[in-house]
N, C-alpha and C positions, 0 to 999 in steps of 0.2 A: 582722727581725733577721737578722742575715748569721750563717754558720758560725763558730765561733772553732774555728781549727787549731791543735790543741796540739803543743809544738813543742820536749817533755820529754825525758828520757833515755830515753825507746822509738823516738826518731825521729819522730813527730808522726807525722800521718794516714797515710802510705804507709810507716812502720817505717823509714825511713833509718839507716843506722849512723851515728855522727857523722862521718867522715869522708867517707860520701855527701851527705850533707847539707851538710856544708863547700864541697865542690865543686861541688852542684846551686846553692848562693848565689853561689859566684863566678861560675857562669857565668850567672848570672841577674844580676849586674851589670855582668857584660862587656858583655852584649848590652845591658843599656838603655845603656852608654855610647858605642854605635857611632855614627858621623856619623849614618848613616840614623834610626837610633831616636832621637835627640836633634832632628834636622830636623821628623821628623813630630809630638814632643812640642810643639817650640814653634812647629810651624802649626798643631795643634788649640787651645795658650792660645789664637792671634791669633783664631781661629773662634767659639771660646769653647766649653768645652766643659760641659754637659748631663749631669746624672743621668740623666735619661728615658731618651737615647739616647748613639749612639756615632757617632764619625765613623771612614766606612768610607776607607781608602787603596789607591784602587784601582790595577790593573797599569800603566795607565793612566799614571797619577801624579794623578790626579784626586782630590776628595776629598765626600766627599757624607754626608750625616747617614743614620745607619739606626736600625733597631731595635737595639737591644741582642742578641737571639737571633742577626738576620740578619750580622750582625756576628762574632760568637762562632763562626757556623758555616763559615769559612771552607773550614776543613778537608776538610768534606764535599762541598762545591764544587768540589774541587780545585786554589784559589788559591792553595793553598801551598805546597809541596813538604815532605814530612813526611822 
């Protein structure tokens, strides 16, 4: 079973005011609406995409199945600019 984020008048899991929270959604649909995010959604459908795992998009522009953790830790790799 996954987490359920509640998402009430405290602000859900990280206390957001509603107004942070307005703004953290918008721009959380900005970006999945950019060309780039939109390209790589519909070349994982064509890939097809896996519970089990994730497909990774690399610097490259390559694209490769990983683990789901290897995947998630980007971050720590340095592939991403924070």
């Amino acid at each position: 079973m996954g987490v359920k984020t509640y998402t009430g008048p405290d602000g859900g899991k990280q206390k957001l005011s509603r107004a942070a929270r307005a703004k953290r959604n918008a721009d959380n649909i900005a970006m999945a609406k950019t060309k780039d995010r939109k390209d790589k959604k519909a070349e994982n459908q064509r890939i097809g995409q896996r519970s089990d795992s994730d497909l990774h998009h690399s610097k490259s522009g390559t694209v490769r199945r990983t683990s789901i953790a290897y995947n998630r830790a980007t971050y720590d790799r340095n592939e991403v600019k924070t």
